[in-house]
C-alpha positions in Angstrom: 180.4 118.4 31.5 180.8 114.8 32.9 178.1 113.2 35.1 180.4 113.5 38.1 180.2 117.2 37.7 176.6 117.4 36.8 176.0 116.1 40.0 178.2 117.6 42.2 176.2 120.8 40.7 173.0 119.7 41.5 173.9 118.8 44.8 175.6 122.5 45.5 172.5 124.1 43.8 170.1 121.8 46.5 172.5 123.1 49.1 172.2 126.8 48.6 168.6 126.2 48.1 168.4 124.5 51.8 170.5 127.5 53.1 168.6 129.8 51.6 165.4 128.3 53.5 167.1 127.9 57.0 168.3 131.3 56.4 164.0 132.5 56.1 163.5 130.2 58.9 166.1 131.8 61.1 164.2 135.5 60.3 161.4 134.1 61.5 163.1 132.3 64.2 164.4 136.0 65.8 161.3 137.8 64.8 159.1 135.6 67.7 161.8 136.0 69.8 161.8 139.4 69.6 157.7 139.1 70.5 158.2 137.1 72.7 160.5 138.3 75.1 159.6 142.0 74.6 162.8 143.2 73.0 160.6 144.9 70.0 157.3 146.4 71.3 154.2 143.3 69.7 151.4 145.2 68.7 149.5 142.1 67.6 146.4 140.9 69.4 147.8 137.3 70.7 148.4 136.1 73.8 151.9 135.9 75.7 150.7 131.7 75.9 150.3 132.1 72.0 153.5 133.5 71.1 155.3 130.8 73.3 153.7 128.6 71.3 154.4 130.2 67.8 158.2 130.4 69.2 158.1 126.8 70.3 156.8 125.7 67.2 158.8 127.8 64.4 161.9 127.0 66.3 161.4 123.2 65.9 160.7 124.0 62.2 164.3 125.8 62.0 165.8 123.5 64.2 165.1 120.2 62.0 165.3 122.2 58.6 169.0 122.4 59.7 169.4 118.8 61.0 167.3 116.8 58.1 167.6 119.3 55.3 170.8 121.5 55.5 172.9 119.6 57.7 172.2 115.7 56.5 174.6 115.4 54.0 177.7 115.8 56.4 175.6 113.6 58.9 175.2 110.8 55.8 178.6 111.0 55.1 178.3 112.0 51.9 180.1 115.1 51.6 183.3 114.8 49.8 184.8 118.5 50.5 187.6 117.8 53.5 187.2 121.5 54.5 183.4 121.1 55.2 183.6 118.0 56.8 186.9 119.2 59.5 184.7 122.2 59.8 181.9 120.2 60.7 183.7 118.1 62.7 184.5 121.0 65.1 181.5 123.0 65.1 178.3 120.5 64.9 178.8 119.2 68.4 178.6 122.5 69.6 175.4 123.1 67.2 173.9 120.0 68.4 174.1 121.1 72.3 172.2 124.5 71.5 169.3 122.4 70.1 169.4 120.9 73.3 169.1 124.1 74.9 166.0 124.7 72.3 164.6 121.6 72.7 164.4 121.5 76.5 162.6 124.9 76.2 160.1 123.7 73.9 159.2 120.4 76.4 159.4 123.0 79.3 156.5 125.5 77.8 155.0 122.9 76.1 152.0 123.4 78.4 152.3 126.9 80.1 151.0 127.8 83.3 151.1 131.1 84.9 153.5 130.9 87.8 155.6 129.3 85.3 155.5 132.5 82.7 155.9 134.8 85.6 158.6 133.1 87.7 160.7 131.2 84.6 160.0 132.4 81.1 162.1 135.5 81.5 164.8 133.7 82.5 164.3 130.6 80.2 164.2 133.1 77.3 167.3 134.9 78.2 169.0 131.1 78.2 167.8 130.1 74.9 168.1 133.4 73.4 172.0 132.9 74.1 171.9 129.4 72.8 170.1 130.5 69.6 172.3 133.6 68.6 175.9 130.8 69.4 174.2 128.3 67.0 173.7 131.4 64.2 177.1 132.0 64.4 178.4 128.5 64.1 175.7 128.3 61.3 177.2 130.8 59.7 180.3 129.5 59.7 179.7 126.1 58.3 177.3 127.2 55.3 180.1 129.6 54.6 182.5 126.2 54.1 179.1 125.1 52.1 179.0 127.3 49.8 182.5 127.9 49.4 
């Protein structure tokens, strides 16, 4: 095997590793959504304040996991497949405006009061909630180019 091959096959090997990972974050990603905005019945002992914060926070976990680890080498330049980088090309503009989404939900409940749980966070959750299932889908579609 040459050293050009060697590693290109470490770098694929690093690269399923980093998917696998965002994949794990993304589980726990929809499992405090799902607390969060009530669409599975939370039978733990914390807060509605708490779990806004352990969505907040595991969200920006998942979110730069993506950016810095999974999604850096097409961002670097140094990804020499054409189909991953014209599939990039199309889809991480779109990925980048539904970390906006995420991100302006994070600054916004960054410091919760209760008027704004009771008259926005429904709504707010709804909107990101959108955001985040668009961005799994375009995920999924660019780590399957990844992989490929």
């Amino acid at each position: 095997m040459t050293n050009e091959n060697v590693v290109e096959l470490k770098s694929r090997n690093q690269t399923r590793t980093l998917v696998e990972e965002l994949l794990e974050e993304r589980k726990l990603v929809w499992s405090a959504y799902c607390a969060v905005s009530g669409i599975e019945e939370y039978k733990g002992k914390k807060t509605i304040e708490e779990l806004v914060q352990d969505f907040c926070q595991i969200t920006i976990d998942y979110i730069s996991l993506g950016h810095f680890g999974v999604y850096q080498r097409i961002l670097d330049g140094t990804e020499r497949r054409k189909s991953v980088m014209t599939a990039a090309e199309r889809i991480y503009p779109k990925i980048s405006a539904a970390t906006e989404v995420v991100l302006d939900f994070n600054d916004k409940y960054e410091h919760l009061t209760p008027a704004l749980i009771l008259n926005e966070l429904s709504n707010s959750l709804s909107g990101v909630g959108e955001q985040l299932a668009n961005r799994i889908e375009l995920e999924d579609e660019l780590i399957g180019e990844m992989l490929a």
